[in-house]
N, C-alpha and C positions, 0 to 999 in steps of 0.2 A: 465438635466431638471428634477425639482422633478415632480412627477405624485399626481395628486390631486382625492381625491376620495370621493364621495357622499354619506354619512350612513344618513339612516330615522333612528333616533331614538325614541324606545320608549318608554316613562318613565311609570313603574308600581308599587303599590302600596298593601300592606296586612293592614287591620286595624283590625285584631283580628288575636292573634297566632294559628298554625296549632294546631288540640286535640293530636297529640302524634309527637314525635323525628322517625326520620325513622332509622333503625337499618343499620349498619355496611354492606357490605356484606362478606359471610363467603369467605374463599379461602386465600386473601393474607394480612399479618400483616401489618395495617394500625394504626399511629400514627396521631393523630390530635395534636399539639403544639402551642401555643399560644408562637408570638417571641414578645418577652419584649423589648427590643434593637437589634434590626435587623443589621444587617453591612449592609452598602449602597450597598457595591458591590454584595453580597445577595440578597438583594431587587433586584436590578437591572436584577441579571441575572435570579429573577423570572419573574418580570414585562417582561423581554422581550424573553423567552421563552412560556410563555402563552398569551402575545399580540402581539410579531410579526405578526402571522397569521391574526388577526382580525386588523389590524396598530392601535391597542393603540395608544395615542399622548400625553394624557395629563403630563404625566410624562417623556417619551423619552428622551429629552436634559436636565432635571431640574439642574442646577448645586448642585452641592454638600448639602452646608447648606441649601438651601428650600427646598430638598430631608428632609435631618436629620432634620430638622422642621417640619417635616409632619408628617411623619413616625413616629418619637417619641414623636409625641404629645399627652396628655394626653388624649383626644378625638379622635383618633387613637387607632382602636384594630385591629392585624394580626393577621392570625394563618395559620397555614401553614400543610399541608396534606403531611405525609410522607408514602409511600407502600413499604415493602421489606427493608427501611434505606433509598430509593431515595426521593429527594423533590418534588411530584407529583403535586401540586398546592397548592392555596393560594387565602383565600378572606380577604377583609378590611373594616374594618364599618368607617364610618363617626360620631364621636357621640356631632358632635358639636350642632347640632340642638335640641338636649334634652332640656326638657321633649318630644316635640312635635314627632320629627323624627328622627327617625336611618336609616340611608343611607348605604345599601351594593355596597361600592365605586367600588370595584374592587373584580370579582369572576369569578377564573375559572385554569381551568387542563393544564400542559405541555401535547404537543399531541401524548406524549409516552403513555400517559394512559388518553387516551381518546375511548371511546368503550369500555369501564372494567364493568362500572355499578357504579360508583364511585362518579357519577354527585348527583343522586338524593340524596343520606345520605351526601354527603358532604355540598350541595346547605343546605339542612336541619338543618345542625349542623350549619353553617352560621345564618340562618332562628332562630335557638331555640338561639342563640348568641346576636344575635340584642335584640329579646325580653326580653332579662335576664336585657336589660335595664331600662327597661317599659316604651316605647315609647307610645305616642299614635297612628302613624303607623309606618313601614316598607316600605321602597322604598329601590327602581333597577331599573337599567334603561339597555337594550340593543340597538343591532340598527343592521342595515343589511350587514352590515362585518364581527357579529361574527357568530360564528356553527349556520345554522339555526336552531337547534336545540335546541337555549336558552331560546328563547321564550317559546315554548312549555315545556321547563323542568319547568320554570317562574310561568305560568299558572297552570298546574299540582300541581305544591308544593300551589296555594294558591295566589299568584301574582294575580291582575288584571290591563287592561290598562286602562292609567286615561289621555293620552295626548301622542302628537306625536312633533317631530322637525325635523328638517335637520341640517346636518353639515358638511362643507368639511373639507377634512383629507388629511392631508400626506401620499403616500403609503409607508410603510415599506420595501423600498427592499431588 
């Protein structure tokens, strides 16, 4: 029997870029990489290293080609956070809705490096990404499965709430 699981989501919004990029922090060599063609199995075993926790859904079973038609669509940008040589996380813009909106589809840490400090300059570098497109805003959305602690990182960087939903979910077991 799958388990079904209730998230309030809620959607937030920036309509002027933050005044500065938040730096690195010092300690461990972090690469930031933007992947041009991803390998599906790649994607896959980020998306569900850093969603299992929170049951991600929207991409879980995608088959194959409406994977690689996402992923490599020209209105698709990845970039992927690497600490030490390991694949630490990975966010995705959405940039279909230009001029108007740039959507950060998917953002966030495998929970090997989660508690490093890693969230805010990373969330950031996302953040100054989106805007390099000159949207007229910036949207994210979270909701109450993932780190309670998104929202509040959301807010901090410059995010505000603009609307709420519900949604049930599959629980990832």
């Amino acid at each position: 029997m799958t388990r079904r699981l209730t998230a309030r989501i809620t959607h937030l919004e920036m309509t002027a870029p933050p005044p500065q990029r938040l730096p690195a922090p010092s300690g461990p060599k972090l690469a930031l990489m933007r992947a041009e063609a991803m390998p599906l199995h790649f994607y896959r075993y980020l998306y569900e290293q850093v969603g299992r926790p929170h049951h991600w859904l929207m991409r879980r079973d995608v088959p194959d080609a409406e994977l690689a038609a996402s992923i490599h669509a020209e209105d698709t940008e990845i970039e992927v956070l690497y600490v030490d040589g390991a694949p630490a996380g990975f966010w995705e813009l959405d940039l279909s809705a230009r001029p108007g909106t740039v959507e950060i589809r998917y953002f966030g840490l495998v929970p090997d490096f989660q508690g490093r400090g890693l969230s805010k300059f990373f969330l950031s570098a996302a953040i100054f990404a989106g805007w390099a497109h000159n949207p007229g805003k910036l949207t994210i959305h979270t909701n109450t499965l993932d780190s309670p602690r998104a929202l509040i990182l959301y807010q901090k960087l410059g995010f505000r709430a603009v609307g709420w939903s519900e949604e049930e979910v599959e629980a990832w077991e």
